[in-house]
Structure formats: structure tokens, C-alpha cells
N, C-alpha and C positions, 0 to 999 in steps of 0.2 A: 394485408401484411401488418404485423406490430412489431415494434419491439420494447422484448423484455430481457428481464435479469435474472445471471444465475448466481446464488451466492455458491463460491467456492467454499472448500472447504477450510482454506487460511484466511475466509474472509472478504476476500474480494468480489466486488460487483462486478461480472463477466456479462458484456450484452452481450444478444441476438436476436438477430432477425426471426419471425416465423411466417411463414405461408402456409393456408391451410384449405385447403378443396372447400365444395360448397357440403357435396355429397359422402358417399362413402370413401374412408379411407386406403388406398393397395397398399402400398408403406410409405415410409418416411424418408427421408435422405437425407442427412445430418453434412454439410458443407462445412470444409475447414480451409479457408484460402491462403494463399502465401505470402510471403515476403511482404512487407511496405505496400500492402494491400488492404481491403475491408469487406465486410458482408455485403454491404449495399449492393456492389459491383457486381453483385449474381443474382438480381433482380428480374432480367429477361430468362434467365436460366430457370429462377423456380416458379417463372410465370408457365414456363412449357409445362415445367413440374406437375402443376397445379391443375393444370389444363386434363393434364394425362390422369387426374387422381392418387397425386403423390404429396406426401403432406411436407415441405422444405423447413431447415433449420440450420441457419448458418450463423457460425461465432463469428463477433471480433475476435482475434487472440489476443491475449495480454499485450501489451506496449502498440495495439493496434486500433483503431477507428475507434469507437465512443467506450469500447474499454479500456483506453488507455488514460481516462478520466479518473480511474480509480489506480490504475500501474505505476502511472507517468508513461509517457512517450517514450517508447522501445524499449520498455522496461517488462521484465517479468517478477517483478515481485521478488518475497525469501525464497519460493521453491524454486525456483529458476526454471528451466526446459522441464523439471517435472511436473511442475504447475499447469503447464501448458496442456499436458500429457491429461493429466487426472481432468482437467477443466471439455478436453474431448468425450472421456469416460463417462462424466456425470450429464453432459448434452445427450450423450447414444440413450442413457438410463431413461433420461424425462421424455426422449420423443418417443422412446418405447413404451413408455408406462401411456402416453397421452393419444396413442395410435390404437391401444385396443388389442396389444398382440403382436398387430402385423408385422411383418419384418421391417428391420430400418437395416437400412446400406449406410455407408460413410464414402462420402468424395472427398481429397485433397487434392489442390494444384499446388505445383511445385515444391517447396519446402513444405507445401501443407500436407502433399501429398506423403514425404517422409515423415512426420508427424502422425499421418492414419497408420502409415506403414507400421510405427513404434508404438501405437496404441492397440493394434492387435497384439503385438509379437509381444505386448507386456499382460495384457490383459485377456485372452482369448477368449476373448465375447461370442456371444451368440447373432451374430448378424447376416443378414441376407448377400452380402457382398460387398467386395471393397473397389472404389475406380480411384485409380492412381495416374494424375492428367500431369502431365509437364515434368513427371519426375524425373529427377537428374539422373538417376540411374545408378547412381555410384558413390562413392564418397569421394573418388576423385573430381569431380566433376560438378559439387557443390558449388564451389568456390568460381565458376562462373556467372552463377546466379549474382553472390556479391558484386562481382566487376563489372556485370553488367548495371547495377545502378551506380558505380564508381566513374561508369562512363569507357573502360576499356572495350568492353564487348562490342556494345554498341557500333566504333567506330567500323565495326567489320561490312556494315552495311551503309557505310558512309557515301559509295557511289549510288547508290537507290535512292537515298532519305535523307532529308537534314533532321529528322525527329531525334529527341536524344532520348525515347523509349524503342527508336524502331524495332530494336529484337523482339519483342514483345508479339509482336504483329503485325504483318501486310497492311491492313485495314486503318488508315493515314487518321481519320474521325477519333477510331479506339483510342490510339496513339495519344491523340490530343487531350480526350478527356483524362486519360488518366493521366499524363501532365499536369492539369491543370485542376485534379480532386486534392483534398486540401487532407487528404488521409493516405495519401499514395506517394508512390515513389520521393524525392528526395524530402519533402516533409515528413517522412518519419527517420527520425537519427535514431538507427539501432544502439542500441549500448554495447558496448566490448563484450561486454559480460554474455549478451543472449545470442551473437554471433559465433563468439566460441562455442555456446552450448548445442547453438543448431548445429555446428561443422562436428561437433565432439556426437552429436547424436547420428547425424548421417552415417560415419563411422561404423557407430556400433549395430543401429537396424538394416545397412546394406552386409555386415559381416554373413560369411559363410552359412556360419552354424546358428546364426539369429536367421536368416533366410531359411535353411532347412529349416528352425524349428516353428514357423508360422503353421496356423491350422489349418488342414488342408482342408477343415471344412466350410468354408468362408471364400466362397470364388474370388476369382480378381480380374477385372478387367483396365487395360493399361494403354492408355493413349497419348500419343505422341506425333509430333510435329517431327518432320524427318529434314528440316533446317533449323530445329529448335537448338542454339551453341550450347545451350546448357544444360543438355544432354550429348553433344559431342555429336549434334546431328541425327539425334535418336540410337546413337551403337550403341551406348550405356544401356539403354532401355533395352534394346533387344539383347542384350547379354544378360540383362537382370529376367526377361521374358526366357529364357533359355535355362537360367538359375532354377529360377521359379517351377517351370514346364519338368525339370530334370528331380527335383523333389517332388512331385508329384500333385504339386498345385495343381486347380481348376483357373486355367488360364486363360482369356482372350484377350488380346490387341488389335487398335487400328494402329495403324500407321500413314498419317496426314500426308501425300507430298507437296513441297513447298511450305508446309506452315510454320508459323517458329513458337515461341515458348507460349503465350497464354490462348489457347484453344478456342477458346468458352467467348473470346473478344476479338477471335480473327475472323479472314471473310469465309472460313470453312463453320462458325460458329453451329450454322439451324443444321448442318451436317453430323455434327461433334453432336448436336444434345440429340439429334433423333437416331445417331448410335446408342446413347447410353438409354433412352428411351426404350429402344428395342432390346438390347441384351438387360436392362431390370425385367422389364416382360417377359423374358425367355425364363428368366429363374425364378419368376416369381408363377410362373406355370409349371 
């Protein structure tokens, strides 16, 4: 693993992580994580990655983990949400030009995962597939994500856990560390400014006619925790799977029981990547 920099195109230093096989390339998987999160945290993720012959690349986003050295802390810069956007764009370009060809896919969890969502539906790249893990499903149903690091959410599982991440995950350990990563949850103070812009975004890429107009040629597959609150227990998801499946998208879904929002760090984790392990394989056959 290294990490390096990307200059955007306003100028700014964007880190990321890269993991890169010993051998030959199958493709790339470009990682966008969410909320009050960082790249690091998907370390056992692109170790499988690697394993399998897939080359990893995962951002800070702006106002997040060691790119927020050049943003400030929860800050996106002058372009706001679109920086963020273009900053996806130009990550897919370099693992692509650096892979030989191959196909690259794009994963986002939670807010990241609307964030890939908006980076197809603006840009209709050429890409091998898109996994959209923890999405909220909706635009209603963002604004859980927020409350759960405000502390509302959380208390819903106050008779289980004293953790104050518990939504996040079963897995009591996970929980802990990302409490206590100095890039996560309530160490990073969002700005007013990029919280509007992500709820003003959800908006527009779960809207109707931005759904129908994504390329049908760009599979999707869409995973969720079926006690994840911030997706309403996965119904969002399976409505947006249903949206999706009715325009004529190339769709698959798991559906986790018992899991709740971050996947990739519950006790279904080696389940969750040797799904995605499997359906990259199926399309890349």
C-alpha cells in the first residue's frame, strides 16, 4: 500500500490510498467512503481485493482523513459537492489509464455510495460496475445518517449497546475502533455548507428522472443491512432496487439480515466482500 496525491483540478491535494496485486491486473476498484470516515478503514477490504487480483484505490474526500490537510476539516473547498464529484471522476481516469485497460468498478458506502451514484448519472463513464453498500435509498432518509452521529439514532439500540457508534455495527471491536480513529466520527465537524450540499445532492441523484436516466450499461449491485436505520431498515434500498430493476438497469442485491449500516466492518464483513468478490467475477467473465 502507498499513499499518494491527486492534484484536483482547483488545486487541491486529494490523498489516496493504492493497493496494487504482485501479478497481473483483472481490474481496479476505485473506493469512495462515507460520512466522518477515511480510506484507511478499507484496508482488510483491499487486502481481499488484492488477494483476488484486483488493483484498490481509495479517496480521502475532501474535509476528510489526510485530505482535509489541504480542505480544512469538513470543508470542501470553492467547488463545494462538485469538487467532490470531479475529484471521483479524475480517481476512475488514473486507475484506469494505470490498470492497462482493464475495467475499474467504483464502490461507495453510505453517503459515498450517493456520491458514485452522482458521478455516473453526471458523467456516464465507461466502467465495469458500480456497488452501492449502505445507501440510504432515498433522499428521505439521508438525514439519518446525520443523526446518527448527532447521537439520535443511536439511542434506538440503547437496550443492546452502550457504544455511541452502535448503528454502525454488531461487531462491539469495530464499534470501538472507529470511536476512537482520530479521522472518524465526531472528530470531523462537518461544515453547514457540505451537509447541505450532500442532502441538496441526495435529492437530485435519487430523483425519478436522474434514476431513469443512469446508463444501463454500467451494472449495479446494491448491498444492504436489513437493520441498517438509515435506510429505514433497507425498504429505501429495496424501493430504489425496484426503481432501478423497472428502468431497466442490470441489478443485483444482497440483503444482510440483522446487519445495520457499515457492512465492510460488521460480523457479516468476509461474507459482504466474498459477495462482491463473486458478482466483480461474474462480469468481468
Amino acid at each position: 500500500m502507498d499513499i499518494r496525491t491527486l492534484n484536483s483540478a482547483d488545486g487541491m491535494a486529494i490523498r489516496y490510498r493504492r493497493w496494487l496485486p504482485a501479478g497481473r491486473v483483472r481490474s481496479a476498484l476505485v473506493i469512495v467512503h462515507g460520512i466522518a470516515d477515511h480510506s484507511g478503514r478499507y484496508a482488510t477490504f483491499a487486502t481481499a481485493l488484492v488477494e483476488a487480483g484486483h488493483a484498490a484505490y481509495a479517496v480521502d474526500l475532501r474535509g476528510h482523513g489526510l485530505t482535509a490537510e489541504a480542505t480544512g476539516v469538513g470543508e470542501t473547498g470553492p467547488p463545494g459537492i462538485d469538487g467532490v464529484i470531479n475529484d471521483v471522476a479524475q480517481l476512475v481516469e488514473l486507475a484506469r489509464s494505470e490498470s492497462s485497460g482493464t475495467p475499474v468498478f467504483v464502490f461507495g458506502h453510505s453517503i459515498g455510495a450517493v456520491i458514485v451514484q452522482a458521478f455516473v448519472q453526471r458523467h456516464h463513464p465507461q466502467i465495469g460496475g458500480m456497488i452501492l453498500c449502505g445507501s440510504p435509498g432515498s433522499s428521505d432518509s439521508v438525514r439519518r445518517i446525520f443523526e446518527g452521529f448527532r447521537g439520535s439514532t443511536t439511542r434506538q439500540y440503547r437496550a443492546r449497546s452502550s457504544e455511541r457508534y452502535d448503528w454502525l455495527s454488531r461487531d462491539v471491536e469495530s464499534v470501538r475502533a472507529y470511536a476512537a480513529d482520530p479521522f472518524c466520527g465526531d472528530n470531523i465537524a462537518m461544515s453547514y455548507r457540505y451537509v447541505v450540499g450532500l442532502v441538496a445532492l441526495t435529492m437530485r441523484v435519487m430523483r425519478d428522472d436522474a434514476v431513469a436516466g443512469m446508463p444501463a450499461t454500467a451494472p449495479i449491485l446494491l448491498l444492504s443491512g436489513e437493520e441498517d436505520l438509515a435506510s429505514s431498515n433497507a425498504a429505501n434500498v429495496r424501493r430504489l432496487h425496484a426503481h432501478l430493476t423497472a428502468t431497466g438497469q442490470q441489478v443485483t442485491a444482497r440483503y444482510y439480515p440483522q446487519a445495520r449500516h457499515d457492512l465492510l466492518h460488521e460480523v457479516v464483513a468476509e461474507q459482504v466482500q466474498a459477495d462482491i468478490l463473486s458478482w466483480i467475477g461474474d462480469h468481468l467473465a
